[in-house]
C-alpha positions as CSV (number, residue, x, y, z in Angstrom):
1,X,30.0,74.2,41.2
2,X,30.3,75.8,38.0
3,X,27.0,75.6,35.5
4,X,28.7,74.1,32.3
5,X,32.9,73.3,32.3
6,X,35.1,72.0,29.3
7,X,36.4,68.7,30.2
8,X,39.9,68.1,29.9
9,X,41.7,65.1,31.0
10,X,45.7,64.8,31.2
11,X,45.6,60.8,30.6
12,X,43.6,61.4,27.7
13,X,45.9,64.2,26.5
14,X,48.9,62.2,26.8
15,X,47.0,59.5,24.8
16,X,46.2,61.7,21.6
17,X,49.3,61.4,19.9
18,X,48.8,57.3,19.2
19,X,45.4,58.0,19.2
20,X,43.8,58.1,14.9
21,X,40.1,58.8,14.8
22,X,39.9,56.9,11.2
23,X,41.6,53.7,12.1
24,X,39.3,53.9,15.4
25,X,36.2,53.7,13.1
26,X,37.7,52.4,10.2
27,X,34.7,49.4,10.9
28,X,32.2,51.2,10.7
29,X,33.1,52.0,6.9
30,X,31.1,49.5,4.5
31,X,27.9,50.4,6.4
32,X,28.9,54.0,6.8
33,X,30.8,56.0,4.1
34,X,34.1,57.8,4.7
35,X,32.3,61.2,4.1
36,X,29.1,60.3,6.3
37,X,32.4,58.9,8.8
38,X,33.7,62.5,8.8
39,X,30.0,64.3,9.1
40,X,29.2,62.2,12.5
41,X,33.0,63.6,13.7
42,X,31.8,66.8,13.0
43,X,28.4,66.8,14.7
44,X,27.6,67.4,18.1
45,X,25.2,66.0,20.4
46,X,23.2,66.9,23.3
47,X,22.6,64.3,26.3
48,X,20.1,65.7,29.4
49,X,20.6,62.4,32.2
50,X,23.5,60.0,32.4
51,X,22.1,57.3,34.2
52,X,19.6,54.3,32.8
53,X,19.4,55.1,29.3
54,X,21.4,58.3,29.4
55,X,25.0,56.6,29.9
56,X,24.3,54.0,27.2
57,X,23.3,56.4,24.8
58,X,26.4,58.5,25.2
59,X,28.7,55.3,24.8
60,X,26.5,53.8,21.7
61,X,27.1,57.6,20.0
62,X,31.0,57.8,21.2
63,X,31.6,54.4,19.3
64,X,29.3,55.4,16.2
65,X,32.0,58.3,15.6
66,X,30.2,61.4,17.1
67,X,32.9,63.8,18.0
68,X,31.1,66.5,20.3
69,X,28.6,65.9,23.2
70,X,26.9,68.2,25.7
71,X,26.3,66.2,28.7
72,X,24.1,66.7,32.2
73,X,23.5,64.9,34.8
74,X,23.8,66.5,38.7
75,X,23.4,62.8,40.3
76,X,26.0,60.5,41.5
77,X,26.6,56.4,41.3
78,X,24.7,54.4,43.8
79,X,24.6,50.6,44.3
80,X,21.1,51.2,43.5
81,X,22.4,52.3,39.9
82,X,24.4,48.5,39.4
83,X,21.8,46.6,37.6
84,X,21.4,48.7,34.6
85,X,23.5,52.3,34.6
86,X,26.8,51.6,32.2
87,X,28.7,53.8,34.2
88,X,28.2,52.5,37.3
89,X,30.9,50.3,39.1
90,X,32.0,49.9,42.6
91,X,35.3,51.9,41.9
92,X,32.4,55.0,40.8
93,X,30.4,54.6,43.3
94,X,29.6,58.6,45.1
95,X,31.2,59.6,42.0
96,X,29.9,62.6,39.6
97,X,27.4,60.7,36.9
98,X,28.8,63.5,34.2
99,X,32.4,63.1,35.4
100,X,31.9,59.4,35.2
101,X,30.4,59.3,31.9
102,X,33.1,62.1,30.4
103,X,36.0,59.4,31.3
104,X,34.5,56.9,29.6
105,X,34.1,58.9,26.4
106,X,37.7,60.0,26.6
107,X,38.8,56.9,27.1
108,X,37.0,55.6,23.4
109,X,38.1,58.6,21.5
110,X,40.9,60.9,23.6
111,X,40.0,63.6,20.5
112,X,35.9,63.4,21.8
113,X,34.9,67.3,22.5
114,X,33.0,67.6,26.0
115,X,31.1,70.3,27.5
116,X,29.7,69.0,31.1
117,X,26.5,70.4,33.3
118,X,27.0,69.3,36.6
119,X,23.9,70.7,38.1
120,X,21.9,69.4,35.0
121,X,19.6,71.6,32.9
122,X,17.1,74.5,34.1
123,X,15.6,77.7,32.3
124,X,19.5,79.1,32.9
125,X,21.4,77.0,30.7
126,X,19.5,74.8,28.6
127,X,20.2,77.1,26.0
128,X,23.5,76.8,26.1
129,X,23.5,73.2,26.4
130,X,21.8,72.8,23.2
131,X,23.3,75.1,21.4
132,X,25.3,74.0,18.1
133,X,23.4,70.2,18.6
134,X,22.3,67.9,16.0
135,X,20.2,66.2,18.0
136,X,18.9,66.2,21.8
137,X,18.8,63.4,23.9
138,X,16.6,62.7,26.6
139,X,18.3,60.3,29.6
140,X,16.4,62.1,32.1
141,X,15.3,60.3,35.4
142,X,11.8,58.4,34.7
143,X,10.0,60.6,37.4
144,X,11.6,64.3,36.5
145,X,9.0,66.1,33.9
146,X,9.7,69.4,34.6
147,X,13.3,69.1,33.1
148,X,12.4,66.8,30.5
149,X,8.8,69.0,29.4
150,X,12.1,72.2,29.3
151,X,14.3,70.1,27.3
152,X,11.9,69.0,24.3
153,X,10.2,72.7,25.1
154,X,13.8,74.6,24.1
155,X,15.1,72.1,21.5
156,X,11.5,72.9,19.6
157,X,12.2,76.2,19.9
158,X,16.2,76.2,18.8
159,X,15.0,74.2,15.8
160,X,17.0,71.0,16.9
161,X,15.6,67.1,16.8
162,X,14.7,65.8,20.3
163,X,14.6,61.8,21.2
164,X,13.0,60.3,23.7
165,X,14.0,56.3,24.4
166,X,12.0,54.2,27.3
167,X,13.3,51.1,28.9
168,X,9.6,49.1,29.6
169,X,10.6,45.6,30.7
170,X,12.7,43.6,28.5
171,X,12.7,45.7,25.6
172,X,12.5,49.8,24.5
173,X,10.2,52.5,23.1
174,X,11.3,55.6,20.7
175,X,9.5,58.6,20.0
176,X,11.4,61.4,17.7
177,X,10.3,64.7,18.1
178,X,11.3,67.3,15.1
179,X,10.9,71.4,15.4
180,X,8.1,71.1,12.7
181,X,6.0,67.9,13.3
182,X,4.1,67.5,16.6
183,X,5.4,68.8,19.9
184,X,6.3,66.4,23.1
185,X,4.0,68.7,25.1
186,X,0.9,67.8,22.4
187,X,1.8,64.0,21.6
188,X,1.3,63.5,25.3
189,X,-1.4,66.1,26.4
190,X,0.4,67.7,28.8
191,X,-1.0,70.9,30.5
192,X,0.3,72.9,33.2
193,X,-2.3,72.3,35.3
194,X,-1.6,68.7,35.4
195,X,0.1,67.7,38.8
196,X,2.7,65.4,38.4
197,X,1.2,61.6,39.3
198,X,-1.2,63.0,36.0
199,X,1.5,64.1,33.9
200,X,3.4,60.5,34.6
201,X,0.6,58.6,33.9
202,X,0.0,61.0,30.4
203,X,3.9,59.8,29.2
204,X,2.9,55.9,30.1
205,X,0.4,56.2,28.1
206,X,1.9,57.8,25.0
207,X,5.3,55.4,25.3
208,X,3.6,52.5,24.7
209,X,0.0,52.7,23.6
210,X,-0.1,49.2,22.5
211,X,2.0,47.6,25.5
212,X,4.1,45.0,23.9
213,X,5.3,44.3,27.5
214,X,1.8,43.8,29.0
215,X,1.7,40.1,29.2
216,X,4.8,39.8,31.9
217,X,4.8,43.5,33.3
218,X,2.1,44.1,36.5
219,X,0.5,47.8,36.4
220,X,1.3,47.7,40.0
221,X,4.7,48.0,39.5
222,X,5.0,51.2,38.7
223,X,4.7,53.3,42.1
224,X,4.0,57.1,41.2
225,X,3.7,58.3,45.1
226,X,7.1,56.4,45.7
227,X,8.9,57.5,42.4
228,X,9.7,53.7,41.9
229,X,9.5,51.7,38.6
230,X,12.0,48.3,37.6
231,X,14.0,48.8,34.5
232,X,16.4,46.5,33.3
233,X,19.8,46.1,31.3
234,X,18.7,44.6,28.3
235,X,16.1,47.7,27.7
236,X,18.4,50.1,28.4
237,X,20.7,48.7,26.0
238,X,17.8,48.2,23.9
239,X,16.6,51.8,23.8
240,X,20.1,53.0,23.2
241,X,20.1,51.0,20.2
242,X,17.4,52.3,19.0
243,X,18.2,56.3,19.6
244,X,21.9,55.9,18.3
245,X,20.5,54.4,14.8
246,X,17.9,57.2,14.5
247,X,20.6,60.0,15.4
248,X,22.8,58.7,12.9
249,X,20.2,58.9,10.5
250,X,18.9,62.5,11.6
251,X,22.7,63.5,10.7
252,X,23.1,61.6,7.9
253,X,19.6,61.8,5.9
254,X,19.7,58.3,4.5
255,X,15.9,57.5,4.9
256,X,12.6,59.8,5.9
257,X,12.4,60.3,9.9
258,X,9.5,58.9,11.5
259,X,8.4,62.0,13.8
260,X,5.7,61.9,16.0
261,X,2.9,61.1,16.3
262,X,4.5,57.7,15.3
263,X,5.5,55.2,18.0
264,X,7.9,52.6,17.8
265,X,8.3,49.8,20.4
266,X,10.3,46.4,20.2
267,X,10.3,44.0,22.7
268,X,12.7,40.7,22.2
269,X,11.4,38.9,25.1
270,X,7.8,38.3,23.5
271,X,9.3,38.8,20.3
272,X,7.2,41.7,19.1
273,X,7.6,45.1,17.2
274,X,4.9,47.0,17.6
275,X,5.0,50.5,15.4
276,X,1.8,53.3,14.9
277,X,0.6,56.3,14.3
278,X,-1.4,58.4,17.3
279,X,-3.1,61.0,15.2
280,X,-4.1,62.8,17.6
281,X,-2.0,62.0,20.7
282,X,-3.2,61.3,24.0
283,X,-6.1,63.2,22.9
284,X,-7.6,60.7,20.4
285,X,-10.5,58.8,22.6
286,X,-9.0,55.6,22.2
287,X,-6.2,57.2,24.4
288,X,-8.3,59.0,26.6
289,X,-10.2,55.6,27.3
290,X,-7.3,54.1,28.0
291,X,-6.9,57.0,30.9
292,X,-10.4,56.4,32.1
293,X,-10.0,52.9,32.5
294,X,-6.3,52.8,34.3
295,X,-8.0,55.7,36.9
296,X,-11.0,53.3,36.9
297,X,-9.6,50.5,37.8
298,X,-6.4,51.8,39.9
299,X,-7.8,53.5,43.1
300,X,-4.7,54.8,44.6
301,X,-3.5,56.2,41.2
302,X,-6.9,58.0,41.3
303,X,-6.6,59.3,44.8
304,X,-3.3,61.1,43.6
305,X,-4.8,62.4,40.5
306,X,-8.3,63.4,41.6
307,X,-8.0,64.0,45.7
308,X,-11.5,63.7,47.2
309,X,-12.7,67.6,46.9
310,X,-11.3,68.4,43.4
């Protein structure tokens, strides 16, 4: 399987000729002008993950007018996937997650410019699947850090915005990362010689640090040793939403971006916004005393953190 491929697609080919980008988003015009129309079919963006989140992103920014993506995702369609991933049906089921995902762009705008990662993202070619981007997207699985720490790692690096867009219960978090505010890696206090469970447990922390979805969602139900945690539709929806607006924005420049350390959370179900300012990160003490009490209070999450020994 090839690293990167340009999709082409002969139905979508065929299609092109009735096909006219400014009637397609002639209704967006009004909120959007003609010239900020054109700059968003100009721009390109960068998805890592296709499934929860991912997917939904990449249709939000397909109808919004974005004519260029990068997409990855190395996972296929399970009936696992139905309750919340856009692109999965039971005609996609076993199906590619970036072949999926490319149809479906095609299909909204046949003149949409594609350039898939089957095998997702590593040290090889996240370069090249970031290169030329706006902005950077992260849709990567809930329980995969390595790829995602590489992602907001490289897009610091190339000088390119990174998002990050968590579905927690009913509603969604956003964090923005920019080349010169604070970096993913310091927001959340990651270190290297953090295990995994730790480094989990570091991006729960920094998502939400003032849990607008504590009062329905149990602790207990996320599972770090089982890689299992719910997530629904509506937040899903929810944090793509949220990422689309602020990517139009990054392109556009119409107000001042709220980088990190700022956190943004809405939750519809209780009815809550909750927005802030973590000076410090995970390292300010209110954070790290939120740490100390989850371990606390949370034995098996401590086992996998802290074996007996260590």
């Amino acid at each position: 399987m090839k690293s990167v491929t340009e999709f082409t697609d002969a139905a979508a080919s065929s299609s092109t000729a009735s096909f006219d980008y400014t009637e397609a988003f002639s209704r967006n015009l009004g909120l959007l002008t003609p010239a900020e129309q054109e700059r968003l079919r100009r721009a390109h963006v960068a998805i890592a993950g296709l499934g929860g989140v991912g997917g939904v992103h990449a249709q939000a920014l397909a109808r919004v007018g974005i004519g260029s993506f990068s997409l990855a995702d190395f996972d296929r369609f399970e009936v696992a996937n139905m309750n919340r991933q856009v692109g999965a049906t039971v005609d996609t089921l076993g199906r590619p997650k970036v072949d999926v995902m490319a149809e479906s762009l095609v299909a909204i705008n046949p003149e949409i410019r594609l350039r898939l990662f089957p095998a997702g993202i590593d040290e090889r070619n996240v370069g090249d699947f970031l290169a030329g981007a706006s902005a950077a997207i992260d849709g990567i699985d809930f329980f995969c850090m390595q790829a995602r720490r590489l992602l907001f790692q490289k897009a610091r690096r190339q000088g390119i915005p990174a998002l990050t867009a968590a579905p927690a219960g009913f509603g969604a978090t956003l964090h923005v990362f920019t080349p010169e505010g604070m970096s993913f890696d310091r927001y959340f206090d990651f270190r290297d010689t953090m295990g995994p469970p730790e480094q989990l447990l570091q991006f729960v922390l920094g998502l939400a640090p003032k849990r607008a979805h504590a009062a329905y969602f149990p602790a207990t139900a996320v599972d770090l040793e089982a890689r299992r945690a719910p997530s629904l539709a509506p937040g899903c929806y929810l944090a793509a939403a949220l990422v689309a607006t602020e990517v139009v924005n990054l392109i556009l420049g119409r107000r001042p971006v709220k980088a990190a350390p700022y956190f943004f959370q809405f939750d519809p179900f209780v009815q809550i916004y909750k927005r802030g300012r973590l000076r410090r990160g995970n390292r300010g003490s209110l954070q790290r005393l939120k740490k100390w009490w989850v371990l606390r209070t949370n034995p098996e999450l401590r086992r996998l953190i802290r074996p007996t020994g260590s």
